[in-house]
Backbone bond lengths (Angstrom), bond angles and torsions (degrees), N, CA, C in turn:
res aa  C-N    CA-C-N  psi(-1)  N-CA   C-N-CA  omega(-1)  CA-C   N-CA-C  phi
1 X - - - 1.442 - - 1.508 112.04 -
2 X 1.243 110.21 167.17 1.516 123.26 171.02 1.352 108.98 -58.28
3 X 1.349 126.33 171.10 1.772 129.47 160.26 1.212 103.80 -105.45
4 X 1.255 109.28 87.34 1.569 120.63 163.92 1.560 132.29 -46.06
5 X 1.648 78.44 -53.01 1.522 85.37 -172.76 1.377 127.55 -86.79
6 X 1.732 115.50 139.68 1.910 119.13 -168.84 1.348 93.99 -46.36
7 X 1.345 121.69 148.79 1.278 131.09 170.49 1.542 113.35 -79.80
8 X 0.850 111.16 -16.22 1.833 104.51 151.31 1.194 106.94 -66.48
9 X 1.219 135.26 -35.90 1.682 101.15 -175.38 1.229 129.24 -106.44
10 X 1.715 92.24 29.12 1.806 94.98 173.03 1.387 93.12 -86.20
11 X 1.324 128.29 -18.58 2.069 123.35 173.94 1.080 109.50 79.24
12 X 1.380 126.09 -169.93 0.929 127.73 -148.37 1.738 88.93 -96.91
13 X 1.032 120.67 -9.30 1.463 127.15 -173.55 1.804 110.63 -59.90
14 X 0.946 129.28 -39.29 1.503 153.83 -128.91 1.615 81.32 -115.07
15 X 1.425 108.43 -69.35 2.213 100.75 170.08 1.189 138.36 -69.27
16 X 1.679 97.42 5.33 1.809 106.76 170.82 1.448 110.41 -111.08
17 X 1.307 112.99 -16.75 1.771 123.24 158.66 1.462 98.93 -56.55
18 X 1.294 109.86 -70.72 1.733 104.13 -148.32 1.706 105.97 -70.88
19 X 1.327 125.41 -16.53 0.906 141.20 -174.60 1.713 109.16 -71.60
20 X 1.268 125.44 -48.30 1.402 145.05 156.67 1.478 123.14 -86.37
21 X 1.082 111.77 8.57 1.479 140.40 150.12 1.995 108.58 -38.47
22 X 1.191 105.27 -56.43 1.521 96.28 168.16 1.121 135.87 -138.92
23 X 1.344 107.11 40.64 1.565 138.50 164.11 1.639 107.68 -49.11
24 X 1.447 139.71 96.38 1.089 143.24 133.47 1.714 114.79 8.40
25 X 1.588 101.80 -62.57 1.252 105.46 -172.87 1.967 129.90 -89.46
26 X 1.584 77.70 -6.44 1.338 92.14 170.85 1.941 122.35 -97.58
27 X 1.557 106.75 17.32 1.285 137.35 -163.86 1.857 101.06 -58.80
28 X 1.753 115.04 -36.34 1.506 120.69 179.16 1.595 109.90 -50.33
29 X 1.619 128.67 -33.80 1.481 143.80 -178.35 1.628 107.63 -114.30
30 X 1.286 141.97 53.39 1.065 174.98 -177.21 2.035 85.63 -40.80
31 X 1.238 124.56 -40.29 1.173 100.29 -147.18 1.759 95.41 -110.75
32 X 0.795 114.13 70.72 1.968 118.41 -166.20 1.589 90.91 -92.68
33 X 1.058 125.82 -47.79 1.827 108.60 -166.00 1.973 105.72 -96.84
34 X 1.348 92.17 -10.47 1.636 101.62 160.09 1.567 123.66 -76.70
35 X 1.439 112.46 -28.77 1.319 108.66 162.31 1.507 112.26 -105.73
36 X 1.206 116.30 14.09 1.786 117.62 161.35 0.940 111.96 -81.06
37 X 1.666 129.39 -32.74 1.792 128.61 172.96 1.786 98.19 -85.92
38 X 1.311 127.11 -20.70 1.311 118.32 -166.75 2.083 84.20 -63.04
39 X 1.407 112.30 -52.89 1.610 121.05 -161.03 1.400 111.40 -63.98
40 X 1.730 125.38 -38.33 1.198 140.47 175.45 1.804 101.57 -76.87
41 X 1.247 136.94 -22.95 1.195 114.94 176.84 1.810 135.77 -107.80
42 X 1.365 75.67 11.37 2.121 106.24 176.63 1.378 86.73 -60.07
43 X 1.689 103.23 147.18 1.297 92.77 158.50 1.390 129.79 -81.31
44 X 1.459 145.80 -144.54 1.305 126.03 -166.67 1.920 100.76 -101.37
45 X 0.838 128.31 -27.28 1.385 133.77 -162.48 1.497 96.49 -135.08
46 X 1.557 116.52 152.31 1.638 122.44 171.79 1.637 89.32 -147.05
47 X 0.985 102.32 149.90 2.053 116.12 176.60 1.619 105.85 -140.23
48 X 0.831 143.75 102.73 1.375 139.88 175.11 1.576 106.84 -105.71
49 X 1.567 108.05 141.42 1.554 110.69 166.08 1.709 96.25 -106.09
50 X 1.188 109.00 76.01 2.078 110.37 178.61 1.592 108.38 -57.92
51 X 1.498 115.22 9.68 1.633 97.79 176.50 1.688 83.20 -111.10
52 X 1.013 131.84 13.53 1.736 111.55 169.60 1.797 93.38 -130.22
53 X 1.120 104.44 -14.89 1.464 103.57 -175.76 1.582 111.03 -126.36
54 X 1.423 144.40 63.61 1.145 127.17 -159.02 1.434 116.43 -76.25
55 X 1.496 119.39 -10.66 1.181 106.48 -171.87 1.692 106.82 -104.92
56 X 1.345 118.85 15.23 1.424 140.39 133.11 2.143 88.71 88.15
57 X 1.327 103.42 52.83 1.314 122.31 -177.67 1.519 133.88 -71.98
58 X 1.460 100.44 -37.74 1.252 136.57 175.76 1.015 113.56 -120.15
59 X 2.253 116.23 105.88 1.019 106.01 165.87 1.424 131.82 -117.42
60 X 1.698 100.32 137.10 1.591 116.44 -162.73 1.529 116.27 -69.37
61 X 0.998 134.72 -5.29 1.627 142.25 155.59 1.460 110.78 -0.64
62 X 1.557 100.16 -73.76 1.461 102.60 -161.68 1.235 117.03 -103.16
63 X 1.524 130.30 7.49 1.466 155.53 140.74 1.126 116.37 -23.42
64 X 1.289 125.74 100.64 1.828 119.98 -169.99 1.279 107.81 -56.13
65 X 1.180 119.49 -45.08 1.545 128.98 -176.75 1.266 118.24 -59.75
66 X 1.184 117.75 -2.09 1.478 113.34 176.31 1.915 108.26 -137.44
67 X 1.595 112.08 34.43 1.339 112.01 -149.59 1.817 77.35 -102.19
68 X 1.174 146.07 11.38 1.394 143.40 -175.30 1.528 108.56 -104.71
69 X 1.721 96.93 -39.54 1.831 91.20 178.61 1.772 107.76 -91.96
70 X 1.652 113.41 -10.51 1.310 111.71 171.08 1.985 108.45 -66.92
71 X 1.390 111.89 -42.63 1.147 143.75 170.94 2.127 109.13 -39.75
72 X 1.143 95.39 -58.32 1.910 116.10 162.45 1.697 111.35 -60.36
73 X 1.156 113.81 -68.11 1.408 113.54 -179.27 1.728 116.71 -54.02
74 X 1.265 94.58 -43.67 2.073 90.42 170.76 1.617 97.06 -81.50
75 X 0.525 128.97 -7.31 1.938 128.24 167.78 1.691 99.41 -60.30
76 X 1.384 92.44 -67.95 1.932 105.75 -167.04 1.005 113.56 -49.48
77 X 2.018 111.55 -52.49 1.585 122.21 179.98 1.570 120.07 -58.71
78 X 1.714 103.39 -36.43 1.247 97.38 170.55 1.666 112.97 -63.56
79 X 1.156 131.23 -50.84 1.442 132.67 -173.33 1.618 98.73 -56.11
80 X 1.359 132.77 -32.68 1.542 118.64 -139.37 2.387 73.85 -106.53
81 X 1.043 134.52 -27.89 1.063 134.34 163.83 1.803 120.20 -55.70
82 X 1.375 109.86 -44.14 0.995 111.44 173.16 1.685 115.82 -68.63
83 X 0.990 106.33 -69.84 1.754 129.22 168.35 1.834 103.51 -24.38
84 X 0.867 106.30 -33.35 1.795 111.92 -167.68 1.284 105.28 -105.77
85 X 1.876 126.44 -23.03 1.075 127.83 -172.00 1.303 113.36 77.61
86 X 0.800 132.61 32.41 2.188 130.62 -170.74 1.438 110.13 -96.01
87 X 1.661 95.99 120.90 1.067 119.46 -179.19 1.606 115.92 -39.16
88 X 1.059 110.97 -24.66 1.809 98.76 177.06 1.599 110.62 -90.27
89 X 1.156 114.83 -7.70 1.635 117.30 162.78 1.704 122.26 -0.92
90 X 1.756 98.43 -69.50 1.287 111.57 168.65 1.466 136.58 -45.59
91 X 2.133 102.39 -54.54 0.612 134.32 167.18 2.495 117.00 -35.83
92 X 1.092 82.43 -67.35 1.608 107.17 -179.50 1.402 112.11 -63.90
93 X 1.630 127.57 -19.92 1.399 136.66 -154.71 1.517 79.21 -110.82
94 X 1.136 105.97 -50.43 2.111 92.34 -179.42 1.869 123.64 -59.32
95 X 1.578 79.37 -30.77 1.670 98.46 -169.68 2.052 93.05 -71.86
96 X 1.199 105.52 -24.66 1.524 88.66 -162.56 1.570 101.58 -105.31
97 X 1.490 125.35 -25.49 1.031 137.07 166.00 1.599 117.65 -43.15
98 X 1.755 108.81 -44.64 1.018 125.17 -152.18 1.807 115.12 -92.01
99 X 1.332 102.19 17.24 1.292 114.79 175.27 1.211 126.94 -121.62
């Protein structure tokens, strides 16, 4: 796939994978820069309705018809980001701002 996602919001997570990516001693989790492109190539948003779709197949993100409860959920995350203080705060407020 493409790399969808802003590279801010792969976090700081995504530069401590690739970084231990070929650590000898980190050999028990073998796949660190395999799940650094798995995180960098999501697309940016996922919406699932798992009671019509459980195996979360179809995603409603960019579905006009559902752009009000996508609209609610970055509402919440923003509040539940703020509320907790989390460092990607910024990060997520640009990402959601920025559309």
């Amino acid at each position: 796939g493409e790399t969808e996602q802003p590279r801010t919001m792969g976090g700081e997570v995504t530069a401590l994978l690739r970084k231990n990516a070929n650590k000898a001693e980190d050999s028990s989790y073998p796949n660190y820069a395999e799940r650094a492109d798995f995180i960098l190539q999501r697309v940016p948003e996922e919406l699932y309705d798992t009671k019509k779709d459980p195996g979360c197949l179809n995603n409603l993100a960019l579905n006009p018809e559902y752009q009000t409860v996508l609209k609610s959920f970055q509402k919440n995350m923003t509040q539940l980001l703020e509320e907790s203080t989390d460092h990607e705060l910024a990060n997520y407020s640009a990402f959601t701002q920025g559309k």
